[in-house]
DRENKOL-7855 format. One record per atom (N, C-alpha, C): residue in one letter; atom name; residue number from 1; x negated, y negated, z negated. Coordinates in steps of 0.2 Angstrom, whole numbers. Layout:
BEGIN
<r><r>A</r><a>CA</a><k>NUM</k><c1>X</c1><c2>Y</c2><c3>Z</c3></r>
...
This chain:
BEGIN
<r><r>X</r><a>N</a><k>1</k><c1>-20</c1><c2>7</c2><c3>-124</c3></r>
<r><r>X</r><a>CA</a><k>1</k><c1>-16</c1><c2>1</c2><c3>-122</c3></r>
<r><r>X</r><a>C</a><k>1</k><c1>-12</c1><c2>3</c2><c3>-115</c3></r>
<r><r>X</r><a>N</a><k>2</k><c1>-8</c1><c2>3</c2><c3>-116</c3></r>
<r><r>X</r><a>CA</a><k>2</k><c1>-1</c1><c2>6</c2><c3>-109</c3></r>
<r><r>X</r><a>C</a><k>2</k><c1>-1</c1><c2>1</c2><c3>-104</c3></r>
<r><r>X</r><a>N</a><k>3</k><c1>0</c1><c2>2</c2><c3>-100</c3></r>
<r><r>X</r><a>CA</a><k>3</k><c1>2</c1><c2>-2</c2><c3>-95</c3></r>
<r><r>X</r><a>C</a><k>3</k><c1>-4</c1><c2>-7</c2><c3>-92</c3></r>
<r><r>X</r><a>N</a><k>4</k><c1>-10</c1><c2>-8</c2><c3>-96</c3></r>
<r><r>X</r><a>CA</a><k>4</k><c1>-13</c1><c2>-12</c2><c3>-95</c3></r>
<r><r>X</r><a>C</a><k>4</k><c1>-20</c1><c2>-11</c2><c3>-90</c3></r>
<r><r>X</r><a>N</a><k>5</k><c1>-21</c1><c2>-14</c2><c3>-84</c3></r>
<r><r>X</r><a>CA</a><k>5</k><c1>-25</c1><c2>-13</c2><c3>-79</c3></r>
<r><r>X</r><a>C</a><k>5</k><c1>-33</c1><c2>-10</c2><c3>-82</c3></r>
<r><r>X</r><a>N</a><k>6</k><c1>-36</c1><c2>-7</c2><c3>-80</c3></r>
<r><r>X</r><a>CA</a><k>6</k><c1>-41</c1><c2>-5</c2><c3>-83</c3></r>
<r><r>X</r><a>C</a><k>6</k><c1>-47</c1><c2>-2</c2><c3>-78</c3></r>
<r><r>X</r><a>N</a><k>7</k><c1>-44</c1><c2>-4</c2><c3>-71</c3></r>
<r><r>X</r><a>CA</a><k>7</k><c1>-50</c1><c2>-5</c2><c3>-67</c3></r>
<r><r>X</r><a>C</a><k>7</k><c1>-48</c1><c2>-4</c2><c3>-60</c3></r>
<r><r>X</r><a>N</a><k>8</k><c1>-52</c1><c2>-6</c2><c3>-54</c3></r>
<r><r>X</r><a>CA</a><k>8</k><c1>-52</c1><c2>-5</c2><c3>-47</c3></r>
<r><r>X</r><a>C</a><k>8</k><c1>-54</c1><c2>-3</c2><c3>-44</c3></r>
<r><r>X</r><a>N</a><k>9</k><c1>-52</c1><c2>2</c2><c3>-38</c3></r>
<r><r>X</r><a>CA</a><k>9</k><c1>-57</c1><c2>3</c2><c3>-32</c3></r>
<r><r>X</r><a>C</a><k>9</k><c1>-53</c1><c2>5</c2><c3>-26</c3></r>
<r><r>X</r><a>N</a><k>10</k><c1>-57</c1><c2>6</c2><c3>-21</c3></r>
<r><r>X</r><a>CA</a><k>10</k><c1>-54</c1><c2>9</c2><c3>-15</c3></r>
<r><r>X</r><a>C</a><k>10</k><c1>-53</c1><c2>18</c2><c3>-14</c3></r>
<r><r>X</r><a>N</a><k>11</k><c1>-48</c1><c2>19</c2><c3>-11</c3></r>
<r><r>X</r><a>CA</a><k>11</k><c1>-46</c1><c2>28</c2><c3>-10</c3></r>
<r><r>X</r><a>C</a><k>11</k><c1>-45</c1><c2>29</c2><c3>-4</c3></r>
<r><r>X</r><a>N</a><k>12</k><c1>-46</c1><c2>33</c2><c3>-1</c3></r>
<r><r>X</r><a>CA</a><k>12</k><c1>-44</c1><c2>36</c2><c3>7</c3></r>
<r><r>X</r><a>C</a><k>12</k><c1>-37</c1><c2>41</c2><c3>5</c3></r>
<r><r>X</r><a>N</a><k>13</k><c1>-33</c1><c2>39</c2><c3>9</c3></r>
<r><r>X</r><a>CA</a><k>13</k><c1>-28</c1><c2>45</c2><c3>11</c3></r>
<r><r>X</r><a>C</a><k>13</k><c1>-31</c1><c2>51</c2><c3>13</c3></r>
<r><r>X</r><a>N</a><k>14</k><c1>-29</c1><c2>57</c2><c3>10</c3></r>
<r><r>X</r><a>CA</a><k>14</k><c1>-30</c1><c2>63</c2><c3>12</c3></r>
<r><r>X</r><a>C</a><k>14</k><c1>-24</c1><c2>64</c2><c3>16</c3></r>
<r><r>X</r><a>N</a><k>15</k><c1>-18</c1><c2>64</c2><c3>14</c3></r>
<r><r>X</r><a>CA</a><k>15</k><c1>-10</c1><c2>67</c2><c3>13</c3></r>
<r><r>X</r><a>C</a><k>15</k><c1>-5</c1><c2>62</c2><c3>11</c3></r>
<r><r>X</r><a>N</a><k>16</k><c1>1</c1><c2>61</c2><c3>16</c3></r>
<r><r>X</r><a>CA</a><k>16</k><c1>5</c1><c2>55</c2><c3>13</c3></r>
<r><r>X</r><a>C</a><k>16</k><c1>13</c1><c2>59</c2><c3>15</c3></r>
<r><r>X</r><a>N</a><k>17</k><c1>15</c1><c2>58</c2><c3>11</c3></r>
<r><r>X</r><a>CA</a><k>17</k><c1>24</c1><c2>62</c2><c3>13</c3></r>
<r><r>X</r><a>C</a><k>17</k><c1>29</c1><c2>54</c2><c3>11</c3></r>
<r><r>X</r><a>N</a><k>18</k><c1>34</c1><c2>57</c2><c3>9</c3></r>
<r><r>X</r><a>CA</a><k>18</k><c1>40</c1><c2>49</c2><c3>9</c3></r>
<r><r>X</r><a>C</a><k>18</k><c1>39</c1><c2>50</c2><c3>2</c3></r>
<r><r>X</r><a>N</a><k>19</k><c1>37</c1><c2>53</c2><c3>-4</c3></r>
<r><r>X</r><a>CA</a><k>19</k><c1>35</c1><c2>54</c2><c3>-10</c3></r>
<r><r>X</r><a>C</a><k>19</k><c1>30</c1><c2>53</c2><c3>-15</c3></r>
<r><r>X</r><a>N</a><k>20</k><c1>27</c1><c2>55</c2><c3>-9</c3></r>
<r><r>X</r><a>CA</a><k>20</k><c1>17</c1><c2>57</c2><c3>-15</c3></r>
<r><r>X</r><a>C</a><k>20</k><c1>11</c1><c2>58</c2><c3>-9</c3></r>
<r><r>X</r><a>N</a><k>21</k><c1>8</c1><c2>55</c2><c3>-11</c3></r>
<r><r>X</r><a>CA</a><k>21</k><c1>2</c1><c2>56</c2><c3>-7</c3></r>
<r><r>X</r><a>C</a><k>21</k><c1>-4</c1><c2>59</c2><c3>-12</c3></r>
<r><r>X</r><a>N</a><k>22</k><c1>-10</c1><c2>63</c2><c3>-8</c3></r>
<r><r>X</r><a>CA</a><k>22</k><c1>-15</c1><c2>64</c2><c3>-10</c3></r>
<r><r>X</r><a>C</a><k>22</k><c1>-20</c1><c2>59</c2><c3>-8</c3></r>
<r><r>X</r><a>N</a><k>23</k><c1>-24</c1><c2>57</c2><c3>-12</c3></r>
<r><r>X</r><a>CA</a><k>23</k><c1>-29</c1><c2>50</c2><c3>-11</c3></r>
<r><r>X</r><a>C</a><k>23</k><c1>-34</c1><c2>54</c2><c3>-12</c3></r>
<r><r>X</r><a>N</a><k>24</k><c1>-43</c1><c2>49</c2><c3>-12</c3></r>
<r><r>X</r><a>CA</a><k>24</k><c1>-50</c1><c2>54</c2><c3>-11</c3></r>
<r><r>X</r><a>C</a><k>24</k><c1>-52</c1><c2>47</c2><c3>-14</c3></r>
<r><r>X</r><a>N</a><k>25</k><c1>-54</c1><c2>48</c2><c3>-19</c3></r>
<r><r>X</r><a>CA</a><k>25</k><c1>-57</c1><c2>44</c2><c3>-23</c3></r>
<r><r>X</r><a>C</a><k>25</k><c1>-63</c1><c2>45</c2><c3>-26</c3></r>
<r><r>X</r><a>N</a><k>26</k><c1>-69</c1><c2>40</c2><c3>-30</c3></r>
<r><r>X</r><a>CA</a><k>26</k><c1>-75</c1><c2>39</c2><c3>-32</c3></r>
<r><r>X</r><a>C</a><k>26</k><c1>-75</c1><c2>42</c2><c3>-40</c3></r>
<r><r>X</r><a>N</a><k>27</k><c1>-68</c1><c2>39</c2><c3>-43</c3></r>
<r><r>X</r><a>CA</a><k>27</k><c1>-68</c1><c2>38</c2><c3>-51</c3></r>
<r><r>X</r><a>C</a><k>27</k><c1>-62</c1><c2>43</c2><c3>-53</c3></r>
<r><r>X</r><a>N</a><k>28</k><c1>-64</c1><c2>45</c2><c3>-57</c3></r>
<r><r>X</r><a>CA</a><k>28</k><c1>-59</c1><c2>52</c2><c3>-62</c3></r>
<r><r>X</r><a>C</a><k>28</k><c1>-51</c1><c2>45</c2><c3>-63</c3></r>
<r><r>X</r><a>N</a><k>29</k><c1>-49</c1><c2>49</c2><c3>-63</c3></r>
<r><r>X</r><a>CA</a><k>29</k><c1>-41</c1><c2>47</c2><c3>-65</c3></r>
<r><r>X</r><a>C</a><k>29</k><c1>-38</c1><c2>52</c2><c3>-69</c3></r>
<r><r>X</r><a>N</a><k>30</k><c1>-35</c1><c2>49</c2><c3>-75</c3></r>
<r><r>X</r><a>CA</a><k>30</k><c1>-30</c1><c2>52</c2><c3>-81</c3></r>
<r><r>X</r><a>C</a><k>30</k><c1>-26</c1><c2>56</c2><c3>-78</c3></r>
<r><r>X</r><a>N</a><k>31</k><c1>-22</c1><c2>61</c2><c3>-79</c3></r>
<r><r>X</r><a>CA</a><k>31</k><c1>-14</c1><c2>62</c2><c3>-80</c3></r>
<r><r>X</r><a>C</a><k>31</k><c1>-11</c1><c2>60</c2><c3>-81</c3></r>
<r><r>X</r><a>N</a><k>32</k><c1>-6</c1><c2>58</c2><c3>-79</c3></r>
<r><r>X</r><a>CA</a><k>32</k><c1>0</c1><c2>52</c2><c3>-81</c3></r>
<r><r>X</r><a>C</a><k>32</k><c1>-2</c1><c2>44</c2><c3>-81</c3></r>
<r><r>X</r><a>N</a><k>33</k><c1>-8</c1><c2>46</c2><c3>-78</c3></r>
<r><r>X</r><a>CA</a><k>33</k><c1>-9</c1><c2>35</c2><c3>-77</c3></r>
<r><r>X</r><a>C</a><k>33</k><c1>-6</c1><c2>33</c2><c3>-72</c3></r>
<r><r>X</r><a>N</a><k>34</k><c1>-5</c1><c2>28</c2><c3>-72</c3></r>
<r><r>X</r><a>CA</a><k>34</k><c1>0</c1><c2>23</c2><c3>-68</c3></r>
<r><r>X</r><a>C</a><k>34</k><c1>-5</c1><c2>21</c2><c3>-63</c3></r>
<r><r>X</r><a>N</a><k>35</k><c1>-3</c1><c2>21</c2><c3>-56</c3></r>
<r><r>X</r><a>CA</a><k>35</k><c1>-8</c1><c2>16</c2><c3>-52</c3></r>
<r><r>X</r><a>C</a><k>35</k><c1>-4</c1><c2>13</c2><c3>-46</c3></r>
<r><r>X</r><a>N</a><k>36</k><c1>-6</c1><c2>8</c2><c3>-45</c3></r>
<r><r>X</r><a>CA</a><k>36</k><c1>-4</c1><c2>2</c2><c3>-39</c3></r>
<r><r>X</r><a>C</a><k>36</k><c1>-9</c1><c2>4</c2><c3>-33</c3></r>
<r><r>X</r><a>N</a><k>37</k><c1>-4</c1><c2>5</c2><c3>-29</c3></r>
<r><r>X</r><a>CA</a><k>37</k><c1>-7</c1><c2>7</c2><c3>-21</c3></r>
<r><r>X</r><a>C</a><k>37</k><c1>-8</c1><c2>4</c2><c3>-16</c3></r>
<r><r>X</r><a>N</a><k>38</k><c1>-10</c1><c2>0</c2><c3>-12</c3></r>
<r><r>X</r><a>CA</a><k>38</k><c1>-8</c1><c2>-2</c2><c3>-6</c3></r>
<r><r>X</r><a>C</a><k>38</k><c1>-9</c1><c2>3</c2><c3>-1</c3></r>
<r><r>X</r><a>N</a><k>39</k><c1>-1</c1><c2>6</c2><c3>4</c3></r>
<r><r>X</r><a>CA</a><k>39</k><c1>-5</c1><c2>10</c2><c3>10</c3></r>
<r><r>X</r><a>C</a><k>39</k><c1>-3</c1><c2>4</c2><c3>16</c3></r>
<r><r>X</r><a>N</a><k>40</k><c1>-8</c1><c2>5</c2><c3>18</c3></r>
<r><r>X</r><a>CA</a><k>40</k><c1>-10</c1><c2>1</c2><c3>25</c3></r>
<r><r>X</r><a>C</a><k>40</k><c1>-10</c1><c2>6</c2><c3>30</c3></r>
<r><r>X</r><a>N</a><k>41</k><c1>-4</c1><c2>5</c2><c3>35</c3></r>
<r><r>X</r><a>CA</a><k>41</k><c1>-2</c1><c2>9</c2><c3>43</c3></r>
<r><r>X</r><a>C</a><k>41</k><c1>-4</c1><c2>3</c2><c3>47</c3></r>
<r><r>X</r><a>N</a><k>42</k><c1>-4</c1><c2>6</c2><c3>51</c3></r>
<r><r>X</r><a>CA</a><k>42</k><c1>-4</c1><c2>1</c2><c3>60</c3></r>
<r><r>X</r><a>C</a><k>42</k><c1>1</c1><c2>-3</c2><c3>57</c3></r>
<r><r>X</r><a>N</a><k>43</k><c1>8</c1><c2>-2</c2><c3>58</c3></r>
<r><r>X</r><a>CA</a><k>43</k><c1>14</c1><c2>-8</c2><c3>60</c3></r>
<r><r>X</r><a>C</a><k>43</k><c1>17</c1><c2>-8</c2><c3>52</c3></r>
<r><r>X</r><a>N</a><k>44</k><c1>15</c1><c2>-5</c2><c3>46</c3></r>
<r><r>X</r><a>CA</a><k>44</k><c1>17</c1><c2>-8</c2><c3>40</c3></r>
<r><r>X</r><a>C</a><k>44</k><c1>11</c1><c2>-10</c2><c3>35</c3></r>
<r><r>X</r><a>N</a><k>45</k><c1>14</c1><c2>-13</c2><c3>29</c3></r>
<r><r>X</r><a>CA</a><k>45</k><c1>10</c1><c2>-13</c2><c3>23</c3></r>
<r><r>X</r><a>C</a><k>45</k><c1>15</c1><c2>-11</c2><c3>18</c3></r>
<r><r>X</r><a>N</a><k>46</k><c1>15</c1><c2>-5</c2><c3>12</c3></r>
<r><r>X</r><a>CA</a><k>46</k><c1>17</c1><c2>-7</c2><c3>6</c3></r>
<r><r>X</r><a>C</a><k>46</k><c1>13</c1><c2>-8</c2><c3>1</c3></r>
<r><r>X</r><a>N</a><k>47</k><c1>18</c1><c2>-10</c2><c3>-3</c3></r>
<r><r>X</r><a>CA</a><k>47</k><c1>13</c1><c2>-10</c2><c3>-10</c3></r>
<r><r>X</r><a>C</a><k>47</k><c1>17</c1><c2>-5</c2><c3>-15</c3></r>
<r><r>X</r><a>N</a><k>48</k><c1>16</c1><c2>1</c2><c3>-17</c3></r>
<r><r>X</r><a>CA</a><k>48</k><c1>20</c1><c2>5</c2><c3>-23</c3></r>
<r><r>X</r><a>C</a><k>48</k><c1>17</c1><c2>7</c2><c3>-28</c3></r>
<r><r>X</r><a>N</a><k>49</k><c1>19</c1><c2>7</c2><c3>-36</c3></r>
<r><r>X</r><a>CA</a><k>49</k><c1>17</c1><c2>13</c2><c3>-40</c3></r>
<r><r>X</r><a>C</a><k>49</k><c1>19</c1><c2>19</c2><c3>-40</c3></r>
<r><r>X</r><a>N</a><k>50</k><c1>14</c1><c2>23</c2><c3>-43</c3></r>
<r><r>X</r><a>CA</a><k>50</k><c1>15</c1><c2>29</c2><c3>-43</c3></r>
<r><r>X</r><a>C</a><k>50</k><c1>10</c1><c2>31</c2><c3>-51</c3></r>
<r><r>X</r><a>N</a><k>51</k><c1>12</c1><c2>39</c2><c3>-52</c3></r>
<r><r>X</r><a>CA</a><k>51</k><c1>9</c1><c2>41</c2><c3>-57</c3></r>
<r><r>X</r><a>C</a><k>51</k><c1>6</c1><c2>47</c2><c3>-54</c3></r>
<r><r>X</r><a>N</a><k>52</k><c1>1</c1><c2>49</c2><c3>-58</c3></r>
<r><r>X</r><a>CA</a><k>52</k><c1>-6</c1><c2>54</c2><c3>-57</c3></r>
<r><r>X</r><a>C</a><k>52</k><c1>-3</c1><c2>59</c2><c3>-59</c3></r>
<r><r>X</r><a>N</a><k>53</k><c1>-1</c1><c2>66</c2><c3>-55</c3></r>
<r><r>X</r><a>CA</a><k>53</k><c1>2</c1><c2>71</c2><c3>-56</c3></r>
<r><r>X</r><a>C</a><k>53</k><c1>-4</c1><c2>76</c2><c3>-56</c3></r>
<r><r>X</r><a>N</a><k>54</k><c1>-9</c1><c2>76</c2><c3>-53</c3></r>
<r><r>X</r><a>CA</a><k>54</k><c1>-15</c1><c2>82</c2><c3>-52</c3></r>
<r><r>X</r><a>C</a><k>54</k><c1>-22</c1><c2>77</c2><c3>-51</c3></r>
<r><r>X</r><a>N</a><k>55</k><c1>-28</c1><c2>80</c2><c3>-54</c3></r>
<r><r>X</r><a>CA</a><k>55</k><c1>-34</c1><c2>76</c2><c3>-51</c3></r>
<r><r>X</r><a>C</a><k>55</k><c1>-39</c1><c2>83</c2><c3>-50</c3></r>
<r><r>X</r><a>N</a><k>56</k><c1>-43</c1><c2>84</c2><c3>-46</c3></r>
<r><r>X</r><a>CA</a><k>56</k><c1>-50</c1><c2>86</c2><c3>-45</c3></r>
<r><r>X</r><a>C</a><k>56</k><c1>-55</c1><c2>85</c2><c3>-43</c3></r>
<r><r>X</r><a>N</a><k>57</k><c1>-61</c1><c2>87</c2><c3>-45</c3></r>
<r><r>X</r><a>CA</a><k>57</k><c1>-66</c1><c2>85</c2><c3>-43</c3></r>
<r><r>X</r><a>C</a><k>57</k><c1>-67</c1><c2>89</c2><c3>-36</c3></r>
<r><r>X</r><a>N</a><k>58</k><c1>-70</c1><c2>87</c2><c3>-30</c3></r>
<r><r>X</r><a>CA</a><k>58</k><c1>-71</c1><c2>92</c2><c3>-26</c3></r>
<r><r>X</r><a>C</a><k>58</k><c1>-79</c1><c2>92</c2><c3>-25</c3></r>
<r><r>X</r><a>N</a><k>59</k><c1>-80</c1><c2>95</c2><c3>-20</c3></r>
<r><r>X</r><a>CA</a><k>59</k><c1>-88</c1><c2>98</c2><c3>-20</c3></r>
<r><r>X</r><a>C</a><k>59</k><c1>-93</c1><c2>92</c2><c3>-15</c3></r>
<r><r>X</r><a>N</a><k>60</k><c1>-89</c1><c2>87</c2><c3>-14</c3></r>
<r><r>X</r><a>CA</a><k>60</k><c1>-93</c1><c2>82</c2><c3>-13</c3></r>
<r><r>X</r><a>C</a><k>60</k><c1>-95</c1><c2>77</c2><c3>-16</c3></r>
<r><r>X</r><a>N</a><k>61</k><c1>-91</c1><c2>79</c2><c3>-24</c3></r>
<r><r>X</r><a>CA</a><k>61</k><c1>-92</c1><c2>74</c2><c3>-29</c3></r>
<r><r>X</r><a>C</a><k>61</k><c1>-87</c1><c2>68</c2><c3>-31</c3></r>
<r><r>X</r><a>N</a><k>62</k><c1>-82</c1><c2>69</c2><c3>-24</c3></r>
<r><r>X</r><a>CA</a><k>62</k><c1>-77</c1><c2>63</c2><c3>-25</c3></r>
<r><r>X</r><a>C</a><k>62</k><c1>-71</c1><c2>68</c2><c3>-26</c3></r>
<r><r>X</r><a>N</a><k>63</k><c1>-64</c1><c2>63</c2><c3>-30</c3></r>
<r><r>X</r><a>CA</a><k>63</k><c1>-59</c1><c2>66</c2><c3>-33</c3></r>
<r><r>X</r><a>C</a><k>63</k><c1>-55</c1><c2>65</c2><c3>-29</c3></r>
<r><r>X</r><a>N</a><k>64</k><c1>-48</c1><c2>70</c2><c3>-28</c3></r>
<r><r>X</r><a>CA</a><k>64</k><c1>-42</c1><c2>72</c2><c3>-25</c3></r>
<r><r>X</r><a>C</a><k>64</k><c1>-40</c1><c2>70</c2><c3>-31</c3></r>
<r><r>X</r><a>N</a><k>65</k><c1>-33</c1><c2>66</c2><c3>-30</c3></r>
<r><r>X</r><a>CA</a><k>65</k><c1>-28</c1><c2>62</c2><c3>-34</c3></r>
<r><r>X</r><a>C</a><k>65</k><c1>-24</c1><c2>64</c2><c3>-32</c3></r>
<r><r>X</r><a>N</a><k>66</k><c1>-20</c1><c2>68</c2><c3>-35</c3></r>
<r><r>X</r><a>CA</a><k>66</k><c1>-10</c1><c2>69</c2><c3>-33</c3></r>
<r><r>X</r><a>C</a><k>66</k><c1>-5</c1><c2>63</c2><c3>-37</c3></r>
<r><r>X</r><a>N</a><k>67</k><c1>-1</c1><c2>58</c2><c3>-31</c3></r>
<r><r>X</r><a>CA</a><k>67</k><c1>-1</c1><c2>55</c2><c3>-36</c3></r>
<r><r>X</r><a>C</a><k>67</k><c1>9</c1><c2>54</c2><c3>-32</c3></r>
<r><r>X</r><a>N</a><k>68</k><c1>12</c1><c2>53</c2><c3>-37</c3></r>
<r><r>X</r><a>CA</a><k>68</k><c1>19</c1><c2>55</c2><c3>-35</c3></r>
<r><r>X</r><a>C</a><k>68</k><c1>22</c1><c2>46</c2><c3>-37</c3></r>
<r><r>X</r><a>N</a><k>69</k><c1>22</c1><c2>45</c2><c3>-29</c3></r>
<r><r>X</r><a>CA</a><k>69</k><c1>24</c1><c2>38</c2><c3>-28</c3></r>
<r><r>X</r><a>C</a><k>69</k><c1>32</c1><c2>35</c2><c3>-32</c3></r>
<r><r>X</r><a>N</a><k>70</k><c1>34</c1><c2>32</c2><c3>-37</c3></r>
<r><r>X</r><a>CA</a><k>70</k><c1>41</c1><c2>30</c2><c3>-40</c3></r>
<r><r>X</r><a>C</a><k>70</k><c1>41</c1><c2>26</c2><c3>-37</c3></r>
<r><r>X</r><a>N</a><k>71</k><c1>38</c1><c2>19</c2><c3>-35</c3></r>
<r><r>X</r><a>CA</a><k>71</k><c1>44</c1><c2>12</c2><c3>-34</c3></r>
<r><r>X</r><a>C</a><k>71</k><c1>39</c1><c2>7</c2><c3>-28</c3></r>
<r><r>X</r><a>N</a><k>72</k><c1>40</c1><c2>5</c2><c3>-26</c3></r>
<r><r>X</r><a>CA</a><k>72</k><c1>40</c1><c2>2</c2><c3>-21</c3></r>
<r><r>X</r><a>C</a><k>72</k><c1>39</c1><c2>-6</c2><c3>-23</c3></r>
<r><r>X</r><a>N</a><k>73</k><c1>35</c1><c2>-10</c2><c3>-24</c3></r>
<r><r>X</r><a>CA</a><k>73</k><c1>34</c1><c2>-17</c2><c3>-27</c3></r>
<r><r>X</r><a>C</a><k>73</k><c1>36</c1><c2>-23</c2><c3>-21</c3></r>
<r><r>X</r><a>N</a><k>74</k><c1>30</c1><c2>-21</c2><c3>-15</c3></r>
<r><r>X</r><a>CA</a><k>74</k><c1>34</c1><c2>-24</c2><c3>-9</c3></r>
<r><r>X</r><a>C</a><k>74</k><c1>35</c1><c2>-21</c2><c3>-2</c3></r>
<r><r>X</r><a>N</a><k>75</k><c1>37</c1><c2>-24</c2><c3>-1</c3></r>
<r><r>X</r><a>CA</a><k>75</k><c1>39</c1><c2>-20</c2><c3>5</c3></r>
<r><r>X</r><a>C</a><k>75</k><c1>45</c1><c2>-13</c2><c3>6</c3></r>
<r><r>X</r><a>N</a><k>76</k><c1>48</c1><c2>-9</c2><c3>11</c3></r>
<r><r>X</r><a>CA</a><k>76</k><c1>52</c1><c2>-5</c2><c3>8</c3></r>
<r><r>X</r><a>C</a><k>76</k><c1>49</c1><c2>2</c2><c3>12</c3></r>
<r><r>X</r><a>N</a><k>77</k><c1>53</c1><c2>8</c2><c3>8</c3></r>
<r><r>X</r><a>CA</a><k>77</k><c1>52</c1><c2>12</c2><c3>10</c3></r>
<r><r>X</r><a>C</a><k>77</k><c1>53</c1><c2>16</c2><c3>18</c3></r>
<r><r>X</r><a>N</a><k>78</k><c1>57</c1><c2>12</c2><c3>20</c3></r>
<r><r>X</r><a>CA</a><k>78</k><c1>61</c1><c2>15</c2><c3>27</c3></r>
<r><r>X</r><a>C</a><k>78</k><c1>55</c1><c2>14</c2><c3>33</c3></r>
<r><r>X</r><a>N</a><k>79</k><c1>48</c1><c2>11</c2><c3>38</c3></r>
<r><r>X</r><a>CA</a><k>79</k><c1>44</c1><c2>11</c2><c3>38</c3></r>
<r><r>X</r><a>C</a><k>79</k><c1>40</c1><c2>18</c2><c3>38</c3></r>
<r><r>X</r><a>N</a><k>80</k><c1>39</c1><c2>20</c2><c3>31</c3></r>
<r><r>X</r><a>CA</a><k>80</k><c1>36</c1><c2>23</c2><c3>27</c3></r>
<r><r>X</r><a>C</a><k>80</k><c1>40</c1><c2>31</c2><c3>32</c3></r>
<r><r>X</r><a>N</a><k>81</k><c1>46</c1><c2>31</c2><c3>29</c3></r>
<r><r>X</r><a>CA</a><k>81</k><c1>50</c1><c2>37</c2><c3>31</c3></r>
<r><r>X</r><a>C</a><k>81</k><c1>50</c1><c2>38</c2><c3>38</c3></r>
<r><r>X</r><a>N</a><k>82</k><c1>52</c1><c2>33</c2><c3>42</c3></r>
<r><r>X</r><a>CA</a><k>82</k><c1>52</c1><c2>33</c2><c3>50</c3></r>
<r><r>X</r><a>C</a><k>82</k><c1>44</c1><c2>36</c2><c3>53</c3></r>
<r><r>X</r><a>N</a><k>83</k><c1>38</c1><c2>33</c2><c3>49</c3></r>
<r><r>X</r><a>CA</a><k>83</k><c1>34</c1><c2>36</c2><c3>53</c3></r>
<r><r>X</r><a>C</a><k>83</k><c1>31</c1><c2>44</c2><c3>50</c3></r>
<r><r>X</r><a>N</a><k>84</k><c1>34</c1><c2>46</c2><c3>45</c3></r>
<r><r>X</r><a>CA</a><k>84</k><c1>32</c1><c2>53</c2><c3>43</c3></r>
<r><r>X</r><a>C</a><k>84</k><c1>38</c1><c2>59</c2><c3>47</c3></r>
<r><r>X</r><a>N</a><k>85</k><c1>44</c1><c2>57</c2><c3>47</c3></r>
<r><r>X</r><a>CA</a><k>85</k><c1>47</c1><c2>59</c2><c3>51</c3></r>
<r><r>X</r><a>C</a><k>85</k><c1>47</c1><c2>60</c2><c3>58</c3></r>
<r><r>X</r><a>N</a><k>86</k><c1>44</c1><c2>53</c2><c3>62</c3></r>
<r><r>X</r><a>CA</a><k>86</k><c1>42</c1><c2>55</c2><c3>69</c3></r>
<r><r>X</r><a>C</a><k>86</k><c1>33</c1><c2>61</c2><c3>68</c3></r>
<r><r>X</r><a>N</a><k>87</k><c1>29</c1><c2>61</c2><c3>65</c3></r>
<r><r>X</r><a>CA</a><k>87</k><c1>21</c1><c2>62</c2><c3>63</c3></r>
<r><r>X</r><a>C</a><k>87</k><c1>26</c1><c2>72</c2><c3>64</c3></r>
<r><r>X</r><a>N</a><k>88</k><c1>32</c1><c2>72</c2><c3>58</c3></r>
<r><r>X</r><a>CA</a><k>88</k><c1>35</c1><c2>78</c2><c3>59</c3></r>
<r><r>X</r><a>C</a><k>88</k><c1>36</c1><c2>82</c2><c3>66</c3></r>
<r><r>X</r><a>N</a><k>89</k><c1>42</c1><c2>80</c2><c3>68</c3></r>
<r><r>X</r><a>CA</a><k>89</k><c1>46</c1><c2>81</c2><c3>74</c3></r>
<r><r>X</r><a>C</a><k>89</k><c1>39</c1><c2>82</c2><c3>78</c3></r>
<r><r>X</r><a>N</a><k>90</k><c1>33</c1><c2>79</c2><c3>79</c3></r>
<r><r>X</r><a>CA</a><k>90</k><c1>30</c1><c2>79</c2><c3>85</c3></r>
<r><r>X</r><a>C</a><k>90</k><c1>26</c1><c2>86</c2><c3>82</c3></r>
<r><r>X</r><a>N</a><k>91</k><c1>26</c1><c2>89</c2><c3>76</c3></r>
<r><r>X</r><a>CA</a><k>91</k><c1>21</c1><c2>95</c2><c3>74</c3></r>
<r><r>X</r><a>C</a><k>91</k><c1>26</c1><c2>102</c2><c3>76</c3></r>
<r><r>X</r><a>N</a><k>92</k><c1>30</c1><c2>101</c2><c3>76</c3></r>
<r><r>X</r><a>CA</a><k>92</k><c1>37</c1><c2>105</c2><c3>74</c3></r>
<r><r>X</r><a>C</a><k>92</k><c1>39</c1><c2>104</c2><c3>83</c3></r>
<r><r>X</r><a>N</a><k>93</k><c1>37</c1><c2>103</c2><c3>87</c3></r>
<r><r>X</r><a>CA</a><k>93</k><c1>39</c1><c2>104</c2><c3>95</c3></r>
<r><r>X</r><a>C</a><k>93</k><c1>34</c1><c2>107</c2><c3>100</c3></r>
């Protein structure tokens, strides 16, 4: 069944770019499944989908999700880009 929700939980941000983030999860995820995200920063919220490009299990038993964010449901991207931009500049001086 496509598109159809098939279950929930919570993920820690490992890695976030203007594109894709790496998430630290409890539960195995498909290749190519579809998931809805909330990232929660200090001064934003979005909400976007994305699809699961990489998973593995790591040595503490939780999985590493690659997950390559497409679309943006609410909220916008700019936010999102301003603060990975400034995170940049300050690594890079």
């Amino acid at each position: 069944m496509r598109d159809a929700k098939v279950g929930e939980g919570a993920a820690q941000t490992v890695n976030l770019s203007e594109r894709g983030a790496l998430i630290e999860m409890a539960q195995k995820v498909a290749l190519d499944a579809s998931l809805i995200l909330w990232i929660m920063a200090p001064f934003y919220t979005l909400l976007v989908k994305g699809n699961v490009v990489h998973a593995r299990r790591e040595p503490n038993g939780l999985f590493h999700v690659g997950v390559k964010l497409t679309d943006v449901i609410e909220g916008s991207w700019d936010p999102l880009r301003k603060d990975i931009q400034s995170r940049v500049s300050e690594l890079t001086v």
